[in-house]
N, CA and C atoms as an extended XYZ file, in Angstrom:
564
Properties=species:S:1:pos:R:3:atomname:S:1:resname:S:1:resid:I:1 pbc="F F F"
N         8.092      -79.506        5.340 N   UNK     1
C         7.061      -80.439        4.929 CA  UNK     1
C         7.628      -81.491        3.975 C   UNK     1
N         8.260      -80.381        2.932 N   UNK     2
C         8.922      -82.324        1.810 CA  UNK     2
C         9.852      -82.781        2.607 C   UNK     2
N        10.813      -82.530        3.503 N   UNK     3
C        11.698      -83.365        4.120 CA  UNK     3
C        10.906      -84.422        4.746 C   UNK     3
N         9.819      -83.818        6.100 N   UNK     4
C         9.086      -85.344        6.695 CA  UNK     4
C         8.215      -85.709        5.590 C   UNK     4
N         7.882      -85.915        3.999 N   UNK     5
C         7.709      -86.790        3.013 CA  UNK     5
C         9.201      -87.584        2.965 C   UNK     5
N        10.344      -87.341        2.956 N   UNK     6
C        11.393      -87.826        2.141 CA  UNK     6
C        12.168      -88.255        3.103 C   UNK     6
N        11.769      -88.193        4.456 N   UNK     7
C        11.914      -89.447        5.645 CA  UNK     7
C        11.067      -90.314        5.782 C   UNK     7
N         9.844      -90.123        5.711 N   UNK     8
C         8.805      -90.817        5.624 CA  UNK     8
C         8.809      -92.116        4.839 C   UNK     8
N         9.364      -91.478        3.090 N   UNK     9
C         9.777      -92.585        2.153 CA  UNK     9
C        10.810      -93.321        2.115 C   UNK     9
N        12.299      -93.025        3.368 N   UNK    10
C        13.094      -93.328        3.668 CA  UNK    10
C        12.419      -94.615        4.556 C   UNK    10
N        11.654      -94.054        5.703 N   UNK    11
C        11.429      -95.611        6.428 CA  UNK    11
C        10.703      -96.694        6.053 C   UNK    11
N         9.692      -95.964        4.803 N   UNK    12
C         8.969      -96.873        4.043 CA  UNK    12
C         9.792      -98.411        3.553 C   UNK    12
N        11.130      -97.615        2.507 N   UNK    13
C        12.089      -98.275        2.572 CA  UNK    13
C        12.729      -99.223        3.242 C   UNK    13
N        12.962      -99.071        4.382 N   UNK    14
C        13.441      -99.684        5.341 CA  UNK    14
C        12.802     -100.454        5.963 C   UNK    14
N        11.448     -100.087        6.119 N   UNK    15
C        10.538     -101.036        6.468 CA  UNK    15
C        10.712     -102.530        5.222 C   UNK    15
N        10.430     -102.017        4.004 N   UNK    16
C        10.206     -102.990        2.789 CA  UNK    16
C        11.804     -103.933        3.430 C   UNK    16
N        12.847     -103.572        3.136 N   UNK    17
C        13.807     -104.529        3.507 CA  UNK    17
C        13.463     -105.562        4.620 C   UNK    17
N        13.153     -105.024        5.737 N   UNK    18
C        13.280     -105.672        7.009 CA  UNK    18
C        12.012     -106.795        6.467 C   UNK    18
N        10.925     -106.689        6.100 N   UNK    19
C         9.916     -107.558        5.950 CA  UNK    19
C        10.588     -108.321        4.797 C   UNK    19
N        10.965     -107.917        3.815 N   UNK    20
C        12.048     -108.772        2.443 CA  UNK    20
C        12.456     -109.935        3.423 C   UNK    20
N        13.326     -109.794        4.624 N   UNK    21
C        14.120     -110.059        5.178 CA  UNK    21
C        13.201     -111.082        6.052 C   UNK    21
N        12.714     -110.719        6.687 N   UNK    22
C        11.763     -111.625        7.486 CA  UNK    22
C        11.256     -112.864        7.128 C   UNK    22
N        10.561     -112.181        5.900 N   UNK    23
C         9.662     -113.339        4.896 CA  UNK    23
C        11.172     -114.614        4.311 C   UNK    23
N        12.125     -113.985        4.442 N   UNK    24
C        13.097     -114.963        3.479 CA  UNK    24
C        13.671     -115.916        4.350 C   UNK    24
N        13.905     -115.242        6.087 N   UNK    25
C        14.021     -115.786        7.393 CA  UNK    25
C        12.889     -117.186        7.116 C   UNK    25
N        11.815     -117.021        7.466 N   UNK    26
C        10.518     -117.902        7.665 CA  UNK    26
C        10.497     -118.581        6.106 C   UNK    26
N        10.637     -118.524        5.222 N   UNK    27
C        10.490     -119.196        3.992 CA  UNK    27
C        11.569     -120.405        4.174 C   UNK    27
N        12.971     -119.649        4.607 N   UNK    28
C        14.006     -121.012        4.744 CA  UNK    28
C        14.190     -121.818        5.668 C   UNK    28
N        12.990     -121.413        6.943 N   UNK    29
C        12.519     -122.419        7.902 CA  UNK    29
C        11.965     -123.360        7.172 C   UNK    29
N        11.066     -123.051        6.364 N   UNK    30
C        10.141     -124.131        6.187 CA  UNK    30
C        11.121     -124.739        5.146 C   UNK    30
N        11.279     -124.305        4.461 N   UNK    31
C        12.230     -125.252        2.911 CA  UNK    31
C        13.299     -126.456        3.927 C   UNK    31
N        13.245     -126.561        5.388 N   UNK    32
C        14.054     -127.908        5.412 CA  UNK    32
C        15.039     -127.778        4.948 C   UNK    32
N        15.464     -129.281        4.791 N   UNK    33
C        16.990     -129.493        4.397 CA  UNK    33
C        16.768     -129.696        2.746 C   UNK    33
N        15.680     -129.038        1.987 N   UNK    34
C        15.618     -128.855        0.551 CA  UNK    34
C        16.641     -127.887       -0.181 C   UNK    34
N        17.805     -128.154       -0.697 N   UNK    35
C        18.670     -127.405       -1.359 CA  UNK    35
C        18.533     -126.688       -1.960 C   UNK    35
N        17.274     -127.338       -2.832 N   UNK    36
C        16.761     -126.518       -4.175 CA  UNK    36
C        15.560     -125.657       -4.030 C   UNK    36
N        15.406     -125.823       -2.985 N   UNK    37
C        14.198     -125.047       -2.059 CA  UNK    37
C        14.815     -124.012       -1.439 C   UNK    37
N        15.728     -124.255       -1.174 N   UNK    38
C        16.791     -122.746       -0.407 CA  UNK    38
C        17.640     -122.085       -1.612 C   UNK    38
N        17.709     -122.532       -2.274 N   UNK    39
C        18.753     -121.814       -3.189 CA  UNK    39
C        17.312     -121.078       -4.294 C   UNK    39
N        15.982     -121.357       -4.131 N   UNK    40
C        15.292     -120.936       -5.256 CA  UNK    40
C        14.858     -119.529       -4.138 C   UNK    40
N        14.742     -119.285       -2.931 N   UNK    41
C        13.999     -118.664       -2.037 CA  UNK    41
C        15.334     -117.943       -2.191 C   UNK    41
N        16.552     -118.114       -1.906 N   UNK    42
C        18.178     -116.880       -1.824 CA  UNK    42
C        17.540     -115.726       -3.208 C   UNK    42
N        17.374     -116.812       -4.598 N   UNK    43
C        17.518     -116.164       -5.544 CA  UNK    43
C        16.051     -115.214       -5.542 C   UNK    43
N        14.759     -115.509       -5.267 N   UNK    44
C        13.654     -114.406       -5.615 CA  UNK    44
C        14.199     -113.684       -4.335 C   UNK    44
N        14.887     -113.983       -3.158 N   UNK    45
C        14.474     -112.600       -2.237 CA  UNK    45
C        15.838     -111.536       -2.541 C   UNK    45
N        16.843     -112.429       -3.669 N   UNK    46
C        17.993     -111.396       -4.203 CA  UNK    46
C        17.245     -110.623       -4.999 C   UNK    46
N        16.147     -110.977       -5.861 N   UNK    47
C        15.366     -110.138       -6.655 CA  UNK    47
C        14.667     -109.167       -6.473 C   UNK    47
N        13.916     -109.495       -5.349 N   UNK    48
C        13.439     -108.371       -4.927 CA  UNK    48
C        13.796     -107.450       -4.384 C   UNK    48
N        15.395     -107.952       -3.589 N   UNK    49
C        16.094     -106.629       -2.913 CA  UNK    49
C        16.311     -105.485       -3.574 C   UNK    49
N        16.966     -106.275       -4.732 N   UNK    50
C        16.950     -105.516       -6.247 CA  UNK    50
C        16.213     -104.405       -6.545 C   UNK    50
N        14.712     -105.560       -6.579 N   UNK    51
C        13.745     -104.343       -7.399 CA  UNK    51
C        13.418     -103.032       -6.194 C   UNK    51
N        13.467     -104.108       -4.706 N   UNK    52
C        13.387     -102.814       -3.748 CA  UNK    52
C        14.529     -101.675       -3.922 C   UNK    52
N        15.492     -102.065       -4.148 N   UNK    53
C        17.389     -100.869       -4.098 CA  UNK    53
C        16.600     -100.245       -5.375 C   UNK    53
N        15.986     -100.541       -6.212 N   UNK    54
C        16.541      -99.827       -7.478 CA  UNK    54
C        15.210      -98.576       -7.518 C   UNK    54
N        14.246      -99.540       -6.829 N   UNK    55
C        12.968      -98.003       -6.721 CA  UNK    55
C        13.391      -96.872       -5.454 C   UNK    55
N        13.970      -97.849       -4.678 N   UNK    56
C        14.816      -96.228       -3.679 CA  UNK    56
C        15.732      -95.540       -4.091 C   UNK    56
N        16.311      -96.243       -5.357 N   UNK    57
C        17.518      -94.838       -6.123 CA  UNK    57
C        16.620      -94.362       -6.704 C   UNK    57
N        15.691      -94.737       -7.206 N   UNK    58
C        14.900      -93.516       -8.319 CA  UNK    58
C        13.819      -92.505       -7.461 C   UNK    58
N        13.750      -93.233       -5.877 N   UNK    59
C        13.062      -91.884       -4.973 CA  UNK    59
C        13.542      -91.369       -5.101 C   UNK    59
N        14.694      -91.543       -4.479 N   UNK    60
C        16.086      -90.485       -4.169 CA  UNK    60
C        16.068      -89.309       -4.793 C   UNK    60
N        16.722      -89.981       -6.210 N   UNK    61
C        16.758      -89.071       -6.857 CA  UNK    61
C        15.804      -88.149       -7.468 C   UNK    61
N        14.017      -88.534       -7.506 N   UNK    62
C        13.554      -87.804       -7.360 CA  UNK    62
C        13.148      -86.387       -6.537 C   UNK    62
N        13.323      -87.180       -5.294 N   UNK    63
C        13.513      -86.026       -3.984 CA  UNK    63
C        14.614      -85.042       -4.193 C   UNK    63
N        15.505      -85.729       -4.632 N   UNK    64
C        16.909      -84.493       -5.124 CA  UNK    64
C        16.704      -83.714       -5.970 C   UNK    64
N        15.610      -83.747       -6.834 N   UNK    65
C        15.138      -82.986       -8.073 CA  UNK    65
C        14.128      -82.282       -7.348 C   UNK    65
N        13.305      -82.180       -6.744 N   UNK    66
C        12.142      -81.622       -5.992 CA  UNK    66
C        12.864      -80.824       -5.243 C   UNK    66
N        13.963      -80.937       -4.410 N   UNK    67
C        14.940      -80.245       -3.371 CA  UNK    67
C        15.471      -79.219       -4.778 C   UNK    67
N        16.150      -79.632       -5.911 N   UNK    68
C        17.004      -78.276       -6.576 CA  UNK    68
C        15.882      -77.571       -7.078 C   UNK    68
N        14.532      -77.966       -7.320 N   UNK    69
C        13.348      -76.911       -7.879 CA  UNK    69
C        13.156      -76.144       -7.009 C   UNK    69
N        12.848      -76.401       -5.509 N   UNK    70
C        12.151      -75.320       -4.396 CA  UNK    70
C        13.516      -74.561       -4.317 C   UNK    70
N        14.813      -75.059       -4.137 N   UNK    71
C        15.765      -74.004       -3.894 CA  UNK    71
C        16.379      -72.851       -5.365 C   UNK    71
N        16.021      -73.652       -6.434 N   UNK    72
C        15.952      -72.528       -7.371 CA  UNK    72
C        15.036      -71.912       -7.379 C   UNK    72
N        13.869      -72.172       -7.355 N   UNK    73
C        12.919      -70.933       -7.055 CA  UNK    73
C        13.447      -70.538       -6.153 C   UNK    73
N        13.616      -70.826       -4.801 N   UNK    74
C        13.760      -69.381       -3.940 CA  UNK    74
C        14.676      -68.378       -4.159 C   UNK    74
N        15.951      -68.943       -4.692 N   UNK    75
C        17.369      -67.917       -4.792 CA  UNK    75
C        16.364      -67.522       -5.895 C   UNK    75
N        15.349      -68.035       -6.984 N   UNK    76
C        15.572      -66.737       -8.076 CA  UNK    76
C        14.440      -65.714       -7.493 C   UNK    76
N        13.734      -66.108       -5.994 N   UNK    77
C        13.005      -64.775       -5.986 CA  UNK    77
C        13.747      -64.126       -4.911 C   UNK    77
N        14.408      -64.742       -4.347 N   UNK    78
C        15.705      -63.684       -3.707 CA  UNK    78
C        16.132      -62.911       -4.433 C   UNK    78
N        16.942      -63.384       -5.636 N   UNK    79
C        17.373      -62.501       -6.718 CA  UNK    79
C        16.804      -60.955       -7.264 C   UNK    79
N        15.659      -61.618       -7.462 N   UNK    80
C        14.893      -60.547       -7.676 CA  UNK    80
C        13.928      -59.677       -6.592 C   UNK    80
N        14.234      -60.340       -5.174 N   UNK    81
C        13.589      -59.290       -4.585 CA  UNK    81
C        14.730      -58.577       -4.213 C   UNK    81
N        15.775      -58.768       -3.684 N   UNK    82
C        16.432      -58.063       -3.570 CA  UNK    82
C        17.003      -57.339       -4.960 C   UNK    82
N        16.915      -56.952       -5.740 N   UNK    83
C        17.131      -56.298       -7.047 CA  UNK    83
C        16.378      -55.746       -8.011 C   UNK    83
N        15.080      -56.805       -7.617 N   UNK    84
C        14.188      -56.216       -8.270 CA  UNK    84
C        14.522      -56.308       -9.902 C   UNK    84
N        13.963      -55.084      -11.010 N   UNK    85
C        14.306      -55.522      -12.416 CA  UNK    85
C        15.479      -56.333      -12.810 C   UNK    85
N        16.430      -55.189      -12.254 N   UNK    86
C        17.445      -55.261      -12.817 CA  UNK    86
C        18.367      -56.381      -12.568 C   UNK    86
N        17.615      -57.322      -11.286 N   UNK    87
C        18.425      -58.140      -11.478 CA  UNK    87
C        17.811      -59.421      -11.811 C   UNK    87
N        17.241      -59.020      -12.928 N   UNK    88
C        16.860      -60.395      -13.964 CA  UNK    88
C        17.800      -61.150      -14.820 C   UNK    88
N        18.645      -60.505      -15.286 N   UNK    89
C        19.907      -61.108      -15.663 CA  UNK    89
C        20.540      -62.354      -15.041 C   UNK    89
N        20.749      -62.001      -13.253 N   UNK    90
C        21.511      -62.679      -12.638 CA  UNK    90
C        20.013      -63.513      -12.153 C   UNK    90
N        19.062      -63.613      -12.354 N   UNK    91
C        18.340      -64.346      -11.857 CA  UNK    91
C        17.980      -65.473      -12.908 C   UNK    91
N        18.578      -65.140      -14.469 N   UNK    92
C        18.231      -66.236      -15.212 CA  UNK    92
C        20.055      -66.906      -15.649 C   UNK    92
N        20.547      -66.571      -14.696 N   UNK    93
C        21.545      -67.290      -14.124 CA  UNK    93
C        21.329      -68.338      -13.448 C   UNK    93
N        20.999      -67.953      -12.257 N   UNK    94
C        20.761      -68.869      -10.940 CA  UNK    94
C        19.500      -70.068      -11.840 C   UNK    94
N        18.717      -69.672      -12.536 N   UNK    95
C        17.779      -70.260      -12.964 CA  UNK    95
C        18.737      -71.607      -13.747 C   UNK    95
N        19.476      -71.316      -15.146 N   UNK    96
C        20.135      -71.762      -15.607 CA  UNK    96
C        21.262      -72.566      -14.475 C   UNK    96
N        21.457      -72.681      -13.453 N   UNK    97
C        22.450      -73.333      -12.592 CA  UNK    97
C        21.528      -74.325      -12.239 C   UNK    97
N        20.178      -74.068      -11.628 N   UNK    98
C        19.560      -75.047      -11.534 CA  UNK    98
C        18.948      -76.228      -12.541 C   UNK    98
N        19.112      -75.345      -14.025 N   UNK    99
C        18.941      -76.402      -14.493 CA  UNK    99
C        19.770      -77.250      -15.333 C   UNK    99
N        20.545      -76.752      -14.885 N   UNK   100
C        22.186      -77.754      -14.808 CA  UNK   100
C        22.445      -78.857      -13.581 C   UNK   100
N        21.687      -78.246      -12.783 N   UNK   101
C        22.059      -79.504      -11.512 CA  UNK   101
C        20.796      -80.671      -11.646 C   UNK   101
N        19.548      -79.934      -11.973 N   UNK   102
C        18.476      -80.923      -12.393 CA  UNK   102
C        18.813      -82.031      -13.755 C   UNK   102
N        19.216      -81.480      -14.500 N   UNK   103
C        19.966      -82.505      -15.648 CA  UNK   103
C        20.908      -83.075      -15.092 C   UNK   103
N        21.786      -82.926      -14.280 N   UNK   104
C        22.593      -83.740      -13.671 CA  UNK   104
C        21.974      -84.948      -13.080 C   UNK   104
N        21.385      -84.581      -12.190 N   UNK   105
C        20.590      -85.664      -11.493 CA  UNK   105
C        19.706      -86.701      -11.643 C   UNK   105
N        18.938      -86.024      -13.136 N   UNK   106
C        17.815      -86.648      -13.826 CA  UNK   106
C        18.760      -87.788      -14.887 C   UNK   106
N        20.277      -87.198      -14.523 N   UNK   107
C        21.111      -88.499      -15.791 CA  UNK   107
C        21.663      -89.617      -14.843 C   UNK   107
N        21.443      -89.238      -13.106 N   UNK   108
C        22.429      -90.411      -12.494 CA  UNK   108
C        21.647      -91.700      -12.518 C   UNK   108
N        22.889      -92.679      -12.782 N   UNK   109
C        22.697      -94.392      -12.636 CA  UNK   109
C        23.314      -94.468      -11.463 C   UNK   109
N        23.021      -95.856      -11.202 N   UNK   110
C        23.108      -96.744       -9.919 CA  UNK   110
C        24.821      -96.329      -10.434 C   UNK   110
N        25.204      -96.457       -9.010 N   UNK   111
C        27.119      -96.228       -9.379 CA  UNK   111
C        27.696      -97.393       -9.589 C   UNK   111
N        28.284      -97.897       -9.871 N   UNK   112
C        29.043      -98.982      -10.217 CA  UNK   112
C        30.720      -99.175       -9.752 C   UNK   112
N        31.190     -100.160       -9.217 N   UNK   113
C        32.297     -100.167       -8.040 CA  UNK   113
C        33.402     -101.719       -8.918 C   UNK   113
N        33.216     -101.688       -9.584 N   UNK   114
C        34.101     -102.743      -10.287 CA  UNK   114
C        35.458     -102.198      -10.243 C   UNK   114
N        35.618     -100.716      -10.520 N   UNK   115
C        36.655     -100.577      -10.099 CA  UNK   115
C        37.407      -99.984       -8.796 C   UNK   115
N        36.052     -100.373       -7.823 N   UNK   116
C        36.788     -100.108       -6.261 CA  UNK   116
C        36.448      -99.136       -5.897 C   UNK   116
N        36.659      -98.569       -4.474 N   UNK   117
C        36.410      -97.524       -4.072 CA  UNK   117
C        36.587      -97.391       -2.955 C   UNK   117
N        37.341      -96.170       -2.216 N   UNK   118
C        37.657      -95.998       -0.651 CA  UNK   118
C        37.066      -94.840       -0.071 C   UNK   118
N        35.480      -94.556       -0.888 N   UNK   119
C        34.696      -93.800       -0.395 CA  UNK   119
C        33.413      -93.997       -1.076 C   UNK   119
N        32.735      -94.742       -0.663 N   UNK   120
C        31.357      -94.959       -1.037 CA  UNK   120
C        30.594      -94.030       -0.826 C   UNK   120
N        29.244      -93.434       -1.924 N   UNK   121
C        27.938      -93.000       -1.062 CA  UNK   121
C        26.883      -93.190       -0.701 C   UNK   121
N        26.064      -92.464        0.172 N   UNK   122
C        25.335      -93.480        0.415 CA  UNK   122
C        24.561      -93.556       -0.737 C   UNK   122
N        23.754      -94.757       -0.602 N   UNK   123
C        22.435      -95.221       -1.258 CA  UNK   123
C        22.817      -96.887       -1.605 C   UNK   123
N        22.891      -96.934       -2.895 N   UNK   124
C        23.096      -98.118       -3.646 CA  UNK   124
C        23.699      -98.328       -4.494 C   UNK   124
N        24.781      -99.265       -4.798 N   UNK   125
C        25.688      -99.216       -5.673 CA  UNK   125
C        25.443     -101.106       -6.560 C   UNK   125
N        25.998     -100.998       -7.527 N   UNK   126
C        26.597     -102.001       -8.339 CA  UNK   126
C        27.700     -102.611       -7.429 C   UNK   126
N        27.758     -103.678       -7.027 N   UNK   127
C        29.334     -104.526       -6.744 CA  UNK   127
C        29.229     -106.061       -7.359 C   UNK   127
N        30.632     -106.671       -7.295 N   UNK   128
C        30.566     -107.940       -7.558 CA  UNK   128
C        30.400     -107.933       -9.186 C   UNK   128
N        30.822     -107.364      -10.103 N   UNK   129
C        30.448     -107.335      -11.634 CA  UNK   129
C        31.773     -108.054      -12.201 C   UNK   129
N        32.326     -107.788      -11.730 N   UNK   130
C        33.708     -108.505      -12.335 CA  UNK   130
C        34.146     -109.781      -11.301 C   UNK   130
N        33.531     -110.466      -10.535 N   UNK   131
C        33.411     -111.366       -9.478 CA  UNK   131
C        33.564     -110.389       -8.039 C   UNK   131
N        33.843     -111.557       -7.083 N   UNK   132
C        33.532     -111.318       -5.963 CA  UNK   132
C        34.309     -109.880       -5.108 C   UNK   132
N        33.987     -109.251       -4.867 N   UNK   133
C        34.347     -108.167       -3.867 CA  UNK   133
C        33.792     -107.862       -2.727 C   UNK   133
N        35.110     -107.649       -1.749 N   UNK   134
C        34.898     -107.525       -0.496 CA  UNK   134
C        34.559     -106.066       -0.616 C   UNK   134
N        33.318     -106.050        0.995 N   UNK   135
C        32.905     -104.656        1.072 CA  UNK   135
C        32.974     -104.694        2.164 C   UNK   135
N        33.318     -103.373        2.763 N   UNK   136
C        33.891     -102.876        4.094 CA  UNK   136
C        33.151     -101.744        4.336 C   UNK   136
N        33.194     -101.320        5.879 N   UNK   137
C        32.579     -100.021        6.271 CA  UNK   137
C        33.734      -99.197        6.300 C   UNK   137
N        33.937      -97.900        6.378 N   UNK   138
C        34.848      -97.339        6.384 CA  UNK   138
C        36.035      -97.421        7.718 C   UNK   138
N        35.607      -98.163        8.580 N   UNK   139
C        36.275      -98.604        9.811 CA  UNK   139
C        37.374      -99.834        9.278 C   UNK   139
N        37.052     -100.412        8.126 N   UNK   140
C        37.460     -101.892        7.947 CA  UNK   140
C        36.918     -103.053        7.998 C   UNK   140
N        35.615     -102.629        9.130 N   UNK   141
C        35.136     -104.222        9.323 CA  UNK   141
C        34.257     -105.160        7.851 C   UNK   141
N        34.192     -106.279        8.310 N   UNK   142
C        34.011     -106.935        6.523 CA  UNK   142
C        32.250     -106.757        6.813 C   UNK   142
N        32.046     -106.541        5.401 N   UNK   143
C        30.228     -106.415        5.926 CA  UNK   143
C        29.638     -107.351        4.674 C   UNK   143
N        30.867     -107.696        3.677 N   UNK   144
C        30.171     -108.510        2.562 CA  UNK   144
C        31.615     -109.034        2.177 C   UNK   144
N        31.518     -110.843        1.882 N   UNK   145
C        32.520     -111.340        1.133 CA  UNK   145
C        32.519     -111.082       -0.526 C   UNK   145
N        31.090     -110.637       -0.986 N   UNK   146
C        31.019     -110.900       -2.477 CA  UNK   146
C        30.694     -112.089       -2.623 C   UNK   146
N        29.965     -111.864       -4.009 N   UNK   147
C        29.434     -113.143       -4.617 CA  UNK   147
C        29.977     -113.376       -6.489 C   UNK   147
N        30.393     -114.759       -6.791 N   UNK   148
C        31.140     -114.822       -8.131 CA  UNK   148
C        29.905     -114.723       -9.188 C   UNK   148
N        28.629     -114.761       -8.574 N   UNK   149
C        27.093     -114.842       -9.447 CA  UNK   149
C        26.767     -113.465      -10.530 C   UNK   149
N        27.491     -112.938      -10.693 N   UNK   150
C        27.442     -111.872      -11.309 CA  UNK   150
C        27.023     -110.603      -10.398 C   UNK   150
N        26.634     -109.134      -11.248 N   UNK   151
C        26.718     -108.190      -10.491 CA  UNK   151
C        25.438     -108.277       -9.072 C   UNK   151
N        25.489     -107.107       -8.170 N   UNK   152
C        24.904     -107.311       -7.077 CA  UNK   152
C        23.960     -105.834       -6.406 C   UNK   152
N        23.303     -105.365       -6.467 N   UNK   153
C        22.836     -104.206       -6.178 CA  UNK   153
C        22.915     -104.649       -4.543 C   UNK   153
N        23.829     -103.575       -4.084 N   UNK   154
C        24.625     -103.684       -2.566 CA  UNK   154
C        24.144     -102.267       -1.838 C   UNK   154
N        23.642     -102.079       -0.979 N   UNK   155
C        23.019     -100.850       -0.204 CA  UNK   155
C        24.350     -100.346        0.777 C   UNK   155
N        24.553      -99.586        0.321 N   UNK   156
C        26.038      -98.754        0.887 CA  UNK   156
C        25.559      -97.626        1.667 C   UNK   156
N        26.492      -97.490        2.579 N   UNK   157
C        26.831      -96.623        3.810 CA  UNK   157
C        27.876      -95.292        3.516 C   UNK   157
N        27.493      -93.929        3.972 N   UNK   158
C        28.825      -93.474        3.378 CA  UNK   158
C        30.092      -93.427        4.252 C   UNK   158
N        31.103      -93.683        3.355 N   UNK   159
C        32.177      -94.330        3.552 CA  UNK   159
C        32.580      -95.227        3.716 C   UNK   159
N        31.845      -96.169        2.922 N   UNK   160
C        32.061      -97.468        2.633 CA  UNK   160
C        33.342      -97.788        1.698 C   UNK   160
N        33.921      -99.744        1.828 N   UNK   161
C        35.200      -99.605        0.467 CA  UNK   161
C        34.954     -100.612        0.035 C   UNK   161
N        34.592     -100.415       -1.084 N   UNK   162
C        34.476     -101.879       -2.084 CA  UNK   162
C        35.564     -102.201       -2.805 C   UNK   162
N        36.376     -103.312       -2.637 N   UNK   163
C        37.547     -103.558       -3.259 CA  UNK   163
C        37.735     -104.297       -4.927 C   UNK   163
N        38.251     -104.137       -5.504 N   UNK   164
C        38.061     -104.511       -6.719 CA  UNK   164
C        38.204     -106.121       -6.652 C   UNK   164
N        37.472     -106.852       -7.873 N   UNK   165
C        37.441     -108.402       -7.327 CA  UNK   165
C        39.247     -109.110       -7.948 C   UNK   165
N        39.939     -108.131       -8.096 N   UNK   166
C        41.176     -108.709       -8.164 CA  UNK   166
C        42.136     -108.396       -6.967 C   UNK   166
N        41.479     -107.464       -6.169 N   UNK   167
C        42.122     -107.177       -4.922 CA  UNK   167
C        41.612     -108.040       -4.462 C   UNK   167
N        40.603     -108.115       -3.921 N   UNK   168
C        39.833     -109.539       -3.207 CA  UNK   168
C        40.411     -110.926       -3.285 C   UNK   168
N        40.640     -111.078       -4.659 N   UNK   169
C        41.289     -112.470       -4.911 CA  UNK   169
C        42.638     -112.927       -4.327 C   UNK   169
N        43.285     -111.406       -4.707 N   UNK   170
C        44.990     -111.421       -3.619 CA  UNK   170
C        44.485     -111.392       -2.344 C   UNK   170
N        43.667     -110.920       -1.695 N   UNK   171
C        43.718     -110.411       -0.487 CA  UNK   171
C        43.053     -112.649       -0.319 C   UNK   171
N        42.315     -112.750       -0.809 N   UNK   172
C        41.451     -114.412       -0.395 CA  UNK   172
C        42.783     -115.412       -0.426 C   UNK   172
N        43.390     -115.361       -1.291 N   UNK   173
C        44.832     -116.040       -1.893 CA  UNK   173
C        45.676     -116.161       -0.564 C   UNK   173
N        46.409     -114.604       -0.292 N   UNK   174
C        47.061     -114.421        0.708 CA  UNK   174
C        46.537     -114.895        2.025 C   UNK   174
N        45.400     -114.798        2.560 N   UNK   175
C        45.165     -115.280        3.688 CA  UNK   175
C        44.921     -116.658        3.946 C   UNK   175
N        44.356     -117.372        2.660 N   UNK   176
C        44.774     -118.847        2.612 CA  UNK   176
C        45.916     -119.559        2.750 C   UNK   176
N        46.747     -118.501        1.773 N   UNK   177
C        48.423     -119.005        1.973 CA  UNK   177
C        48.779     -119.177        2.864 C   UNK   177
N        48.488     -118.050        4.218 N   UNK   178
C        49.212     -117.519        5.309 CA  UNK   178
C        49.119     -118.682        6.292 C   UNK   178
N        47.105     -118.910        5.957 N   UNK   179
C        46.824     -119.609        6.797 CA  UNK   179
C        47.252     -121.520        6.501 C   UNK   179
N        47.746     -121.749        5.451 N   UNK   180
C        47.952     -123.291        5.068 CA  UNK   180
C        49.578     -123.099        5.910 C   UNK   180
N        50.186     -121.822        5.662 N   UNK   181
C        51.687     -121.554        6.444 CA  UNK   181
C        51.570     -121.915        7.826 C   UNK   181
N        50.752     -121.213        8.255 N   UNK   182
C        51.038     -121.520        9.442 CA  UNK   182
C        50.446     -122.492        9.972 C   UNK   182
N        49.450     -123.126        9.452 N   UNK   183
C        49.037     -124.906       10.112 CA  UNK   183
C        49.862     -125.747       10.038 C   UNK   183
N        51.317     -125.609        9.427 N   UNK   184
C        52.203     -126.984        8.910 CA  UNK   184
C        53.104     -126.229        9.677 C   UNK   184
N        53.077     -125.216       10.813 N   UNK   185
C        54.269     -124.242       11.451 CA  UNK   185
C        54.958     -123.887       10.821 C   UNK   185
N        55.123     -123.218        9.614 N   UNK   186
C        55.654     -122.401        8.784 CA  UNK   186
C        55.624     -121.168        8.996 C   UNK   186
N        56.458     -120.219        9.568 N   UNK   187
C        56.731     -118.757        9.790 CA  UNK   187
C        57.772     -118.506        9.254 C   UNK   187
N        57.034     -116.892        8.826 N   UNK   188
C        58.023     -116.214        8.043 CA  UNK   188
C        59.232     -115.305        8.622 C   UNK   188
C-alpha cells in the first residue's frame, strides 16, 4: 500500500515537470523575438523547477523515513516473536539501528557535485556552483553543458557524472583548441 502512495507521488512529480515544461514551451511562443521576455520566462520556470526538485527531495526522503519505521517495527516484532522475553535486549537493538538510520536520513541535504562525481544518485543534486559543469549519463552522452549563473538544482539519474567546472573548462578549452587546429589544417 505505501509503495503505490510513493509511486503515485513519484508521477505526481513528473507530471509537475512535464506541465513546468509545457507552460515554459507556450510562454516562449508567445514572448516573440522579446529578449527580455525570454530571458524573464528561462529564469521563473528555473525557479520553479527548483521549488519543484527541492519538494521531491523532501518526499523522498520522507518516504525513506516511513519505509525505516514499518521495517523497524517489523524486525522488532520478529525479534520478539521469535524470542519472545528474552529477546528484548536484541530487540532494543534493532530498535536503536533504526533509529540511527532515521537520523541519518532526517539530516540528508540536496548533494552537492562541485567536486564531481562518476556516480551520481538518483534524485537531485546541486551542480554548476563553482561555474559551469558538464553532466553526463553514465554511458557518456552529454545531457547538460552547465550554466556560469551560479548553482543549479539538476535532476540526476543513477549513474550519472558531473564533472567538476575546472574539468569542464579543460575539457571546453581543449576541444576549441583542437577544433581552431584543425580548421587552419593543423594536425598533430
Amino acid at each position: 500500500m505505501f509503495n503505490l502512495m510513493a509511486e503515485a507521488s513519484q508521477r505526481n512529480f513528473e507530471g509537475e515537470y512535464k506541465r513546468l515544461e509545457k507552460q515554459k514551451e507556450v510562454s516562449l511562443r508567445f514572448a516573440g523575438d522579446s529578449d527580455a521576455a525570454k530571458k524573464k520566462i528561462e529564469e521563473d520556470y528555473e525557479k520553479r523547477r527548483k521549488q519543484i526538485a527541492v519538494r521531491e527531495f523532501k518526499a523522498k526522503q520522507k518516504i525513506a523515513m516511513v519505509n525505516i519505521a514499518i521495517d523497524t517495527a517489523q524486525a522488532i516484532m520478529a525479534t520478539l516473536g521469535k524470542g519472545g522475553f528474552f529477546a528484548s535486549p536484541l530487540a532494543m537493538v534493532v530498535a536503536a539501528m533504526g533509529a540511527i538510520q532515521l537520523a541519518m536520513v532526517a539530516t540528508q541535504k540536496v548533494p552537492e557535485f562541485w567536486r564531481g562525481t562518476k556516480n551520481a544518485p538518483e534524485g537531485v543534486a546541486w551542480t554548476n556552483e563553482k561555474g559551469a559543469e558538464i553532466h553526463t549519463d553514465r554511458h557518456g552522452n552529454i545531457k547538460d553543458f552547465g550554466t556560469n549563473k551560479g548553482a543549479t538544482l539538476t535532476k540526476m539519474d543513477a549513474g550519472d557524472i558531473v564533472y567538476t567546472a575546472e574539468e569542464t573548462r579543460r575539457m571546453m578549452f581543449e576541444n576549441e583548441y583542437n577544433g581552431l587546429l584543425a580548421k587552419n589544417g593543423i594536425t598533430g
